[in-house]
C-alpha positions in Angstrom: 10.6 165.9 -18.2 10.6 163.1 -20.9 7.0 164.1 -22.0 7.8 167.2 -21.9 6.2 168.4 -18.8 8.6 170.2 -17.0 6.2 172.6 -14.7 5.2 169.0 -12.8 8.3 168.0 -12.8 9.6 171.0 -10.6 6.5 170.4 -8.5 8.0 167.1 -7.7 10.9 168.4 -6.6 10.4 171.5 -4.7 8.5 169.2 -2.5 11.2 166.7 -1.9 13.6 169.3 -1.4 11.5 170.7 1.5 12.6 167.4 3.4 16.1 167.1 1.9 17.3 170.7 1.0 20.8 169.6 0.4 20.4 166.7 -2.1 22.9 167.2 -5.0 20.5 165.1 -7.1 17.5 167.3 -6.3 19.5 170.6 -6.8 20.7 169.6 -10.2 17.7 168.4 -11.5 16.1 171.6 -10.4 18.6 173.7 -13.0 17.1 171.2 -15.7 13.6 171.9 -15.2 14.6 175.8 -14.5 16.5 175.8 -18.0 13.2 174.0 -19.7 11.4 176.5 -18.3 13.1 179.4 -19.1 13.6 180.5 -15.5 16.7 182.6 -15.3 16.3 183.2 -11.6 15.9 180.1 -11.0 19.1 178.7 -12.5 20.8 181.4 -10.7 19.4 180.1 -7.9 20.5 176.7 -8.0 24.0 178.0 -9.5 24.7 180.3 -6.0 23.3 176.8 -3.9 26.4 175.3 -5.9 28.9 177.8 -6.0 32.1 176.8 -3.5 30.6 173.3 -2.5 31.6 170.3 -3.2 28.0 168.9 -3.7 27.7 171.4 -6.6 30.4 170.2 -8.6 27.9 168.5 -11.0 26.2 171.3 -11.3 28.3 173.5 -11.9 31.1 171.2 -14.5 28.1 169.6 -15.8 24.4 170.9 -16.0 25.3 174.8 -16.0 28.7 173.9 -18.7 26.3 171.7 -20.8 23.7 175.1 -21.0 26.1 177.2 -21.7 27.4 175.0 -24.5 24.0 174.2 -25.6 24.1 178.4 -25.9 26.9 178.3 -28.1 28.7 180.5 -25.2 31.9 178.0 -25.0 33.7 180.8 -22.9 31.2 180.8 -20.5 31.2 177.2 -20.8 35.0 176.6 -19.8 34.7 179.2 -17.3 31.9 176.8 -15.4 33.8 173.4 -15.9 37.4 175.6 -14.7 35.2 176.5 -11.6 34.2 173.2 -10.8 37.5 171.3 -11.3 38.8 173.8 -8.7 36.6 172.9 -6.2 37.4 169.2 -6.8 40.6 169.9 -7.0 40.9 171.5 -3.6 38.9 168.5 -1.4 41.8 166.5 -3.6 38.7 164.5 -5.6 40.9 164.0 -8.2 38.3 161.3 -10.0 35.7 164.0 -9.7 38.2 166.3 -11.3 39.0 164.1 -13.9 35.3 163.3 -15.0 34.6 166.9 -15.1 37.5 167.3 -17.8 36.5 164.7 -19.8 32.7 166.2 -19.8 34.8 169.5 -20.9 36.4 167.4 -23.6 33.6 165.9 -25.2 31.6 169.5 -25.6 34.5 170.8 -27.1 34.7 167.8 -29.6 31.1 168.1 -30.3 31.3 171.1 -31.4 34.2 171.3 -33.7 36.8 172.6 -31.3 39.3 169.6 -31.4 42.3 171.1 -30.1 40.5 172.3 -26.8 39.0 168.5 -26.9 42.4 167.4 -26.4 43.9 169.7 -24.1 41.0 169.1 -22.2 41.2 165.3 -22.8 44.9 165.5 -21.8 44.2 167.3 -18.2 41.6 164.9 -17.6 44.0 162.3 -17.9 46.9 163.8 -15.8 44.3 163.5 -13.2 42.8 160.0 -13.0 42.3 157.2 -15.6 39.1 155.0 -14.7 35.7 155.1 -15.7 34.9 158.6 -14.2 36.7 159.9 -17.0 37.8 157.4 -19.9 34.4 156.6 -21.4 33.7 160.0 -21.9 37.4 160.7 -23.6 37.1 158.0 -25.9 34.2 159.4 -27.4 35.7 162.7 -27.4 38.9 161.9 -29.0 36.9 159.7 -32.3 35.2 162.9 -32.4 38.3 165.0 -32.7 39.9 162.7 -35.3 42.3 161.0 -32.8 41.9 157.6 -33.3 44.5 155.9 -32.4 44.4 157.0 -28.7 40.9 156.6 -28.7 41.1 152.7 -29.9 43.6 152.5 -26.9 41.2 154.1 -24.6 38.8 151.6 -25.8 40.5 148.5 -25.7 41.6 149.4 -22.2 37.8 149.7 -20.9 37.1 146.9 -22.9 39.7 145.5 -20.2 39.7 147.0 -17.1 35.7 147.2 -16.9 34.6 144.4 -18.6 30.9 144.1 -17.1 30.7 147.8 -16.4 27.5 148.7 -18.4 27.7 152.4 -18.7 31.1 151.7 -20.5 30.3 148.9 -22.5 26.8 149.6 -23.1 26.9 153.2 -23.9 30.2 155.1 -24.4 32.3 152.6 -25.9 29.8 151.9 -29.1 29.4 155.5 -29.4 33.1 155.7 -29.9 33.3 152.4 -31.8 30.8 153.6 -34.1 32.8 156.9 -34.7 36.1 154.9 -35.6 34.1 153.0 -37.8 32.9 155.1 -39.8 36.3 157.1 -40.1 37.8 153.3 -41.2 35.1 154.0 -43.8 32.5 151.3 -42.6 29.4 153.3 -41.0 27.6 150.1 -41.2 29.6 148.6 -38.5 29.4 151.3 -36.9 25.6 151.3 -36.8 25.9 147.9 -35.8 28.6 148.9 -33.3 25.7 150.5 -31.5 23.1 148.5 -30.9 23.8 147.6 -27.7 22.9 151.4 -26.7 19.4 151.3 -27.6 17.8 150.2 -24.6 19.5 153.1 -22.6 20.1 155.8 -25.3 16.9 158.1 -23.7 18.5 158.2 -20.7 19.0 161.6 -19.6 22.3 161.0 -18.1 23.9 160.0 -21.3 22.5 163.3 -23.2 21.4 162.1 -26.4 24.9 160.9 -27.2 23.8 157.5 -29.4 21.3 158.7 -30.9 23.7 162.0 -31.9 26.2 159.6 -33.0 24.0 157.0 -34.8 23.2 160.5 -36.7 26.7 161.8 -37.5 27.5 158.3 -38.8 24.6 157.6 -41.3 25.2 161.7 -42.6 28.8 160.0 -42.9 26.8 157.4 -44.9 25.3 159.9 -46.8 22.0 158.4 -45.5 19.9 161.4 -45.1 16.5 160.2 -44.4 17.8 157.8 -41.8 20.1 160.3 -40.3 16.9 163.2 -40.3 15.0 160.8 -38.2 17.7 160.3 -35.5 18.3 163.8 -35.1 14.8 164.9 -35.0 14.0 162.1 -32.5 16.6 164.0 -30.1 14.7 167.3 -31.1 11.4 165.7 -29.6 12.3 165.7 -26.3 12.8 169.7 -25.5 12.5 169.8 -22.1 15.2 167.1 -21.6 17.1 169.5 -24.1 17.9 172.2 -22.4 21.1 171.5 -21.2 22.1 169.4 -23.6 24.3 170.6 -26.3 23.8 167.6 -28.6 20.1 168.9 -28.8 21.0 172.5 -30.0 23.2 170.6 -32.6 20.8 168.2 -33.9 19.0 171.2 -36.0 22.5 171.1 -37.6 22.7 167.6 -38.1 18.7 168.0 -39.6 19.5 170.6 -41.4 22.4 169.0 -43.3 20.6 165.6 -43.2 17.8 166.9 -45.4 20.4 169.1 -47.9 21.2 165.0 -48.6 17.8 164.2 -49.3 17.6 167.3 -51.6 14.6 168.8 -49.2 16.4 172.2 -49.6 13.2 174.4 -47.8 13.5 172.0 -44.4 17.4 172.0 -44.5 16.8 175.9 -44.5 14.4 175.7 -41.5 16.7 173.3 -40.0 19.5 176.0 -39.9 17.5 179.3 -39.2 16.0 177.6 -35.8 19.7 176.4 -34.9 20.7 180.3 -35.6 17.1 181.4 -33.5 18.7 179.3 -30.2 23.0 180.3 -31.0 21.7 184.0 -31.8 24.2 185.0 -28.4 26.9 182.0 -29.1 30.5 183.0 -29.6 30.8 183.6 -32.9 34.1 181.4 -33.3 32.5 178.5 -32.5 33.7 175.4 -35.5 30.3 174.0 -36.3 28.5 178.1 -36.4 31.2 179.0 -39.1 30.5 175.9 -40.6 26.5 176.1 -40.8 26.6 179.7 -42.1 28.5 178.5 -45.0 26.6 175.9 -45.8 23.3 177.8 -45.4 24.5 180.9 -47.4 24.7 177.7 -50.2 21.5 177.1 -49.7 20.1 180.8 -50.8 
């Protein structure tokens, strides 16, 4: 799937799903090559394998909520996560619940909607609070401009889970780097995130340091630097697909060259992000937000 190779890939694993045809792992990376490929029937597919189980939670609050996001289709989106908390909710996996919420929470914030961000961030927390669910809130509250709560949130990974590598190596420089550059220091925050890089490609962690190294150096005002993160995230389509961070780097290259003054690729930039949101609710923040600032650009 990272070189973009997706018909092997569900070679792969339609085979080992022959010998272990209820493997959660299998089922979910199936929707991701299905949604790479463009195979409606056979997201559908893994979607009715999911539907009431408790196996299918991730696929259901996570892969098929992150393609409906990556849509634009938010509705559809909380409708999915809603689903899949309900079923965790009922075998009383109340950390699975949690995590879920805080997946919720972090799409929301990505893509403008703060108050749902919270809301969300706020029934996560009524649930559970450990690292199921806290890395992925404090990210999603620096995005939504809460940054007190998400320095607390911080500071209490930093110790409860002080070796825990997703937290520390991932989630909490992503939010560090946000607060940063809020404090007005995006340099920290670029330094903030260094200790990312080794597992920012990881398919688990949906693009999220290389989308926030971007947001922080278009915070900078550094376009060329922030066109390159954002179009190294736009490399990897297949991976893509049910990521909503991908669908919004053409936004964040499309504002990143506006900076650079490249006003025919910012253009392109938006027009391919409008080609893949063509069916996205049209309330969405950051849509409003791009059609302004394209209807500049005329």
């Amino acid at each position: 799937m990272a070189q973009n190779r997706p018909d092997e890939a569900r070679a792969i694993l339609n085979t080992r799903l022959s010998n272990n045809p209820e493997n959660q792992g299998i089922h979910f990376d199936l929707f991701g090559v299905s949604a790479a490929l463009g195979d409606e029937a056979g997201m559908q597919r893994e979607l009715q394998w999911a539907s009431g189980k408790l196996a299918g939670v991730n696929i259901l609050g996570v892969a098929a909520t992150a393609r409906a996001a990556y849509l634009g289709k938010l509705k559809s989106a909380r409708e999915l996560s809603t689903q899949a908390l309900q079923i965790a909710r009922e075998n009383n996996f109340k950390d699975s619940g949690a995590g879920v919420a805080a997946f919720e929470a972090l799409l929301e914030a990505e893509v403008g909607n703060f108050g749902q961000a919270r809301e969300r961030a706020t029934a996560s927390l009524a649930l559970s609070r450990k690292r199921t669910n806290l890395p992925a809130i404090a990210v999603a509250l620096a995005l939504a401009g809460d940054s007190k709560q998400a320095q607390g949130i911080v500071d209490e990974l930093h110790r409860r889970y002080p070796v825990d590598t997703v937290a520390n190596s991932v989630f909490i420089p992503c939010a560090q780097a946000l607060l940063d550059s809020d404090r007005g220091d995006p340099a920290r925050g670029i330094q903030a995130l260094q200790p990312a890089g080794q597992y920012e490609l990881g398919p688990a962690y949906f693009f999220l340091p290389i989308y926030v190294r971007g947001l922080v150096y278009l915070h900078a005002r550094k376009g060329q630097q922030a066109a390159a993160e954002f179009q190294r995230i736009l490399n990897y389509r297949a991976l893509g697909e049910i990521v909503p961070a991908y669908a919004l780097s053409y936004v964040g290259l499309a504002r990143a060259y506006a900076l650079t003054g490249d006003s025919a690729k910012s253009r392109k930039a938006y027009q391919d992000f409008f080609a893949l949101w063509k069916d996205a609710d049209p309330d969405v923040p950051i849509l409003k937000e791009a059609k302004a600032e394209y209807a500049k650009l005329q």
